[in-house]
C-alpha positions as CSV (number, residue, x, y, z in Angstrom):
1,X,55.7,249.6,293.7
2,X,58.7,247.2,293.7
3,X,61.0,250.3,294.7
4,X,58.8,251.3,297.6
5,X,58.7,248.0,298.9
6,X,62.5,247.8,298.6
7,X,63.4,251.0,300.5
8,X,60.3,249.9,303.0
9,X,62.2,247.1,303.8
10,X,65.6,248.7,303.8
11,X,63.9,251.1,306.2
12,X,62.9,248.4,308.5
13,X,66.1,246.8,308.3
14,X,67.4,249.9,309.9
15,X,65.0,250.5,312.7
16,X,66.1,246.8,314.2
17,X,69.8,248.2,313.9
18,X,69.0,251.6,315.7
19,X,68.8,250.5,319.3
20,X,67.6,254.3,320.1
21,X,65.0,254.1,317.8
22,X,64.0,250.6,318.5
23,X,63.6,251.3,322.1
24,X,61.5,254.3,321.3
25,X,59.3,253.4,318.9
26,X,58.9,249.2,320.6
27,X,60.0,248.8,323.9
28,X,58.7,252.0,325.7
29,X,55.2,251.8,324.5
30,X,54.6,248.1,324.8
31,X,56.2,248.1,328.2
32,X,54.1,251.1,329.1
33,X,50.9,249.8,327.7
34,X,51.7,246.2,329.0
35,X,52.1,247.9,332.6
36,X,48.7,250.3,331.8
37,X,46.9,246.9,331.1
38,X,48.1,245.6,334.3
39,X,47.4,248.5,336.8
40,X,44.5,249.0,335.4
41,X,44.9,252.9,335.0
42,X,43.4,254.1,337.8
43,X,39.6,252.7,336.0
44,X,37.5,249.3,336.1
45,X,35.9,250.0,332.4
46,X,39.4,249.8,330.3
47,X,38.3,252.5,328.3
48,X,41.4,255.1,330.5
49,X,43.4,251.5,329.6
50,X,43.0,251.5,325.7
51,X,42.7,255.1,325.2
52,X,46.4,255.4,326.5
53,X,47.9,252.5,324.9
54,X,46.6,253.5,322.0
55,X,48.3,257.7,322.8
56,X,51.8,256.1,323.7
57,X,51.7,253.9,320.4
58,X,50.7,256.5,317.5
59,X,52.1,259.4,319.9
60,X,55.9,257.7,320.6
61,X,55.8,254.5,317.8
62,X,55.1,256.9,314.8
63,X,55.0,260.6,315.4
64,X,58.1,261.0,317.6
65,X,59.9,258.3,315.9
66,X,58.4,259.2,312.1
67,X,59.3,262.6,312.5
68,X,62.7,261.6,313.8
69,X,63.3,259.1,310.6
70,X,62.4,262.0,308.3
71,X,64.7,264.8,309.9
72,X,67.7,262.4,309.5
73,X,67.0,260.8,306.1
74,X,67.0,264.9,305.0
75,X,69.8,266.4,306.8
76,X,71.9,262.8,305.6
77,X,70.7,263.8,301.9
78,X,69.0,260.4,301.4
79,X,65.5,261.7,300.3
80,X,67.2,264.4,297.9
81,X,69.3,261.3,296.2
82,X,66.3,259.2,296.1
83,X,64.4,261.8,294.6
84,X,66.4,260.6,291.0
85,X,65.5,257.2,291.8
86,X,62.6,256.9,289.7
87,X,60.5,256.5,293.0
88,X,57.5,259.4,292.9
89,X,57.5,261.5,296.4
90,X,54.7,260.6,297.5
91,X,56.3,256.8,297.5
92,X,59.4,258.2,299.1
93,X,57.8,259.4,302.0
94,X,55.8,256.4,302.2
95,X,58.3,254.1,302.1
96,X,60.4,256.1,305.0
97,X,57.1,256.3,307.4
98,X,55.3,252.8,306.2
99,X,58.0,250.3,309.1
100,X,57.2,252.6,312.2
101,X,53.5,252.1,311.3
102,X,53.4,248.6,310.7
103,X,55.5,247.7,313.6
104,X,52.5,250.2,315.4
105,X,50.0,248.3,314.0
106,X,51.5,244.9,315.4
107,X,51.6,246.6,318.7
108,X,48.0,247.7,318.7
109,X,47.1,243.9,317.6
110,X,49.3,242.7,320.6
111,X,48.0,245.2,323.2
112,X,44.6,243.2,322.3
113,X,45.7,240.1,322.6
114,X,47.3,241.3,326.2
115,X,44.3,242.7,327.5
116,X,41.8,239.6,326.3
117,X,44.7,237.9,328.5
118,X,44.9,240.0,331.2
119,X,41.7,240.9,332.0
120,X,40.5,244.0,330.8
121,X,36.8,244.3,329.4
122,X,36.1,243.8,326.1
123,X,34.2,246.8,324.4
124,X,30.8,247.1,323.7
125,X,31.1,249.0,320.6
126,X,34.8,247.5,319.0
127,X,34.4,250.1,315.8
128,X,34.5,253.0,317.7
129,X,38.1,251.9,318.5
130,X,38.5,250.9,315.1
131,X,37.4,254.6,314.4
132,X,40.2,255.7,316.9
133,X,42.9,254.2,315.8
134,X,42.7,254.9,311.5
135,X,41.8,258.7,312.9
136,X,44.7,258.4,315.0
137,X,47.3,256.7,313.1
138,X,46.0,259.6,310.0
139,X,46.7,262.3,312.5
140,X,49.9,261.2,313.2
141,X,51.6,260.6,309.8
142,X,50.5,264.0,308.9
143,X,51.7,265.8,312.0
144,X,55.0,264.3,311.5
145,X,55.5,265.5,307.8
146,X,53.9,268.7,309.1
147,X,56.5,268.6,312.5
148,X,60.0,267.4,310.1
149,X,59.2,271.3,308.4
150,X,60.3,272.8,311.6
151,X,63.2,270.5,313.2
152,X,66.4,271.4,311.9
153,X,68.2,268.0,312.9
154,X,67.0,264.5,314.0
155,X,68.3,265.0,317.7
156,X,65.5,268.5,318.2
157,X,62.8,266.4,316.9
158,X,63.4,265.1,320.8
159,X,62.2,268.8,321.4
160,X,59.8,269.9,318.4
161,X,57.2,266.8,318.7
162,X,57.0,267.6,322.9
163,X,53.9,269.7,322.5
164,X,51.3,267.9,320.0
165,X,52.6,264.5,321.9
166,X,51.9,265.8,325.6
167,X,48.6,267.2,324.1
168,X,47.3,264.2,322.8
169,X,48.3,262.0,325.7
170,X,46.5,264.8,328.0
171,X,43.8,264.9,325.9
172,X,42.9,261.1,325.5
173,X,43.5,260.5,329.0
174,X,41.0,263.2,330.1
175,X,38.4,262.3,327.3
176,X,38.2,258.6,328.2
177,X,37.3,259.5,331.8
178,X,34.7,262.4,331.2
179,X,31.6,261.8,329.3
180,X,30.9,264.4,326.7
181,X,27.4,266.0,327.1
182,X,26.0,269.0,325.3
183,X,28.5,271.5,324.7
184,X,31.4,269.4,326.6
185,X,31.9,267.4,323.0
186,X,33.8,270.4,321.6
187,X,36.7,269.1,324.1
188,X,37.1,266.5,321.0
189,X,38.2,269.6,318.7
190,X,41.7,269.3,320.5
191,X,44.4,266.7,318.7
192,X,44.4,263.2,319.5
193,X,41.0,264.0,321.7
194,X,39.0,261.4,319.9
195,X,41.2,258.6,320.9
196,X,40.1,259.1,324.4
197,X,36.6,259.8,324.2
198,X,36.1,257.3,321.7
199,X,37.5,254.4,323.7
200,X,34.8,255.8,326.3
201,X,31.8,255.6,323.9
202,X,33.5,251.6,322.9
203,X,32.9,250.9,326.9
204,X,29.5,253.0,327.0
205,X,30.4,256.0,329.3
206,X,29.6,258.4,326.6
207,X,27.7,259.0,323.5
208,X,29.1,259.3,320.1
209,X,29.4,262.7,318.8
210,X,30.1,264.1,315.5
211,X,32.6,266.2,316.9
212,X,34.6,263.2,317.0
213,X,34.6,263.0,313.4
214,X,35.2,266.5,312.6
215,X,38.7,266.3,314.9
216,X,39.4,263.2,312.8
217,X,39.2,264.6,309.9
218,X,40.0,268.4,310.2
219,X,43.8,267.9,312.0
220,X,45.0,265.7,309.0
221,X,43.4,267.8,307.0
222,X,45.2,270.8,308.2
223,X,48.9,269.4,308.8
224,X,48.4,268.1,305.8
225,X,48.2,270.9,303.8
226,X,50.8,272.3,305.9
227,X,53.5,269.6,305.1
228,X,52.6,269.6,301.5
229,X,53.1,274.0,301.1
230,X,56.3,274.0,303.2
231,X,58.0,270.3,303.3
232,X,61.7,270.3,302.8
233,X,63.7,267.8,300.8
234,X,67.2,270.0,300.9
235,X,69.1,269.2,304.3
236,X,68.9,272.2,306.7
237,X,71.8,274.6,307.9
């Protein structure tokens, strides 16, 4: 546990170094979820408001910049030479993902006290954010093991995490403006879905649906068991 802690550290260490990564995994979301908060996002409920801050912080602050992180530690031969460092994989990949987390994690705890501040409602039913954000911030992690299989170097990640991250900020912006009804909820089967529909039933424009739950749980599931079949610790030509 000491050695996890270690290279988590070293890790974060390095992400305050990287200006490129710092901008991409800090300033662009906060600024964009600081300038959500104020506009408003186009909706007087602040379910379109959260539901999107919430998209640009697991979508850019860990998947784009956790898939990036893992593409470069491989191709630079760092999680090959760690593998002999006594530290088991799972810890290994842990400690490479766990700083872009946390410092998502402070984000989402900042974007709340920035709304409080600014204005925007609170919710009527705070756990089905809760619910979001651990189904979101599992989705995520997964996807980018899952993603790092197919990007040979850190620069195409830039390319290989465009279509999950455009689908989950469609999809959450779409959900948290259209109440699901009948057979509507199956709209929640799509990934990142839930983050938008359930900031809608935390602000009471919807009911909750298992679907919800399902989508939570499946997509991790599934990239998962994809990451764990095919990931790659040998830099790729």
């Amino acid at each position: 546990m000491d050695r996890v802690l270690a290279l988590t550290a070293t890790e974060l260490r390095l992400i305050f170094r990287n200006k490129t990564v710092l901008t991409s995994t800090l300033a662009i979301p906060l600024g964009l979820g600081v300038f959500m908060a104020l506009t408003g996002f186009g909706s007087d409920s602040g379910a379109s408001v959260v539901a999107m801050q919430l998209a640009m912080v697991l979508g850019l602050g860990i998947y784009v910049a956790a898939t990036q992180t893992l593409v470069a530690r491989r191709q630079s031969l760092v999680l090959k030479r760690l593998r002999t460092s006594g530290i088991s994989d799972a810890g290994l990949l842990t400690a490479t993902i766990a700083p872009v987390a946390v410092l998502a994690l402070a984000q989402m705890v900042l974007f709340v006290v920035i709304d409080l501040a600014i204005g925007v409602p609170m919710p009527s039913s705070p756990f089905a954010l809760v619910l979001a954000a651990v189904g979101g911030l599992a989705l995520v992690v997964t996807a980018a093991l899952a993603t790092s299989v197919v990007t040979p170097t850190p620069e195409r990640s830039q390319i290989t995490t465009l279509p999950l991250f455009f689908v989950m900020i469609g999809a959450a912006v779409l959900l948290a403006f259209l109440p699901l009804d009948g057979m509507l909820s199956v709209l929640n089967l799509v990934p990142g879905a839930p983050l938008g529909s359930l900031a809608n039933v935390a602000y009471g424009g919807s009911a909750f649906s298992l679907m919800q739950v399902v989508s939570l749980v499946v997509w991790p599931l599934a990239f998962g068991l994809l990451a764990h079949r095919n990931f790659r610790w040998d830099a790729r030509v």
